[in-house]
C-alpha positions in Angstrom: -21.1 8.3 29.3 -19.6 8.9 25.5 -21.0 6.5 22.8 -18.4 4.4 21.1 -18.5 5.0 17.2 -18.7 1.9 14.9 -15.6 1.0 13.1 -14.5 2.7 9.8 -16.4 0.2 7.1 -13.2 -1.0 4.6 -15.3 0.9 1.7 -15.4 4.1 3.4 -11.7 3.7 3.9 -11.0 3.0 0.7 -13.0 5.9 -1.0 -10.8 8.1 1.6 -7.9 7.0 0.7 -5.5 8.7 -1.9 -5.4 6.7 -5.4 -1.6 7.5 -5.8 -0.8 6.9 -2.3 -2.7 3.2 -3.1 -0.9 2.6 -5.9 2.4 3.8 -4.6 2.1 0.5 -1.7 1.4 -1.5 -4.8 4.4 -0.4 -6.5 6.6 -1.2 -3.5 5.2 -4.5 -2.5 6.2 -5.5 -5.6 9.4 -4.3 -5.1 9.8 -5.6 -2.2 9.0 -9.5 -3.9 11.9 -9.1 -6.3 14.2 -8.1 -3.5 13.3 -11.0 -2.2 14.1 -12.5 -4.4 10.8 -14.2 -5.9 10.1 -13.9 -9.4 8.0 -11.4 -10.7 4.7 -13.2 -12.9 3.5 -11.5 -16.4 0.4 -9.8 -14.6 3.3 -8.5 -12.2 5.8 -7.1 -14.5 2.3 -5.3 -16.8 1.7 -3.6 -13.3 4.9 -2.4 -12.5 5.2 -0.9 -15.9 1.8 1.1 -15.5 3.0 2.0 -12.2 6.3 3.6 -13.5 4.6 5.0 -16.3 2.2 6.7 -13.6 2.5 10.5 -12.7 1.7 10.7 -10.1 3.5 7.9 -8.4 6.5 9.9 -7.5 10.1 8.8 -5.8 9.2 10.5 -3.0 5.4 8.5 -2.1 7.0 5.3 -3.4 9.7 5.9 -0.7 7.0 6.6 1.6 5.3 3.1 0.9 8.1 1.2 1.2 9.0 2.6 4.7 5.7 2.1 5.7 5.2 -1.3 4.5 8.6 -2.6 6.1 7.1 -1.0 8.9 3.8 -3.0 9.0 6.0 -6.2 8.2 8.3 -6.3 11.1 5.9 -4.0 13.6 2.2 -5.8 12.5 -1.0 -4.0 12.2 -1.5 -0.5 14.2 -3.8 -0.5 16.7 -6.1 1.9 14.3 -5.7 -0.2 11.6 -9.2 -1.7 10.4 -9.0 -5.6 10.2 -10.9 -7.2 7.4 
């Protein structure tokens, strides 16, 4: 019979996971809070501006983020997803 493997540790996922790519969800959460409406705090409005200002956060991967964080708000967590 096949061992089951341990869950993916949140560290190791995040050491795996693309910096851009992180900051590109960042970006479009908080885009998605002024959409809706709620107003954007000091902290929020320095980290949008790094954001933009960031290379490597393109149109494209932003686009990307937002899609897939509508996704995971109307759809809830993939079954691959690791769960703090």
């Amino acid at each position: 019979m096949a061992e089951m493997k341990s869950p993916v540790s949140r560290n190791e996922l995040d050491c795996r996971m693309d910096p851009y790519w992180r900051k590109a969800r960042l970006a479009a959460r908080l885009l998605l809070k002024r959409q809706a409406g709620k107003p954007w705090s000091a902290r929020d409005r320095r980290l949008a501006q790094r954001l933009a200002d960031d290379p490597g956060v393109t149109n494209r991967l932003l686009d990307q983020a937002l899609s897939s964080v509508g996704a995971r708000q109307r759809n809830g967590y993939s079954i691959l997803d690791v769960i703090p």
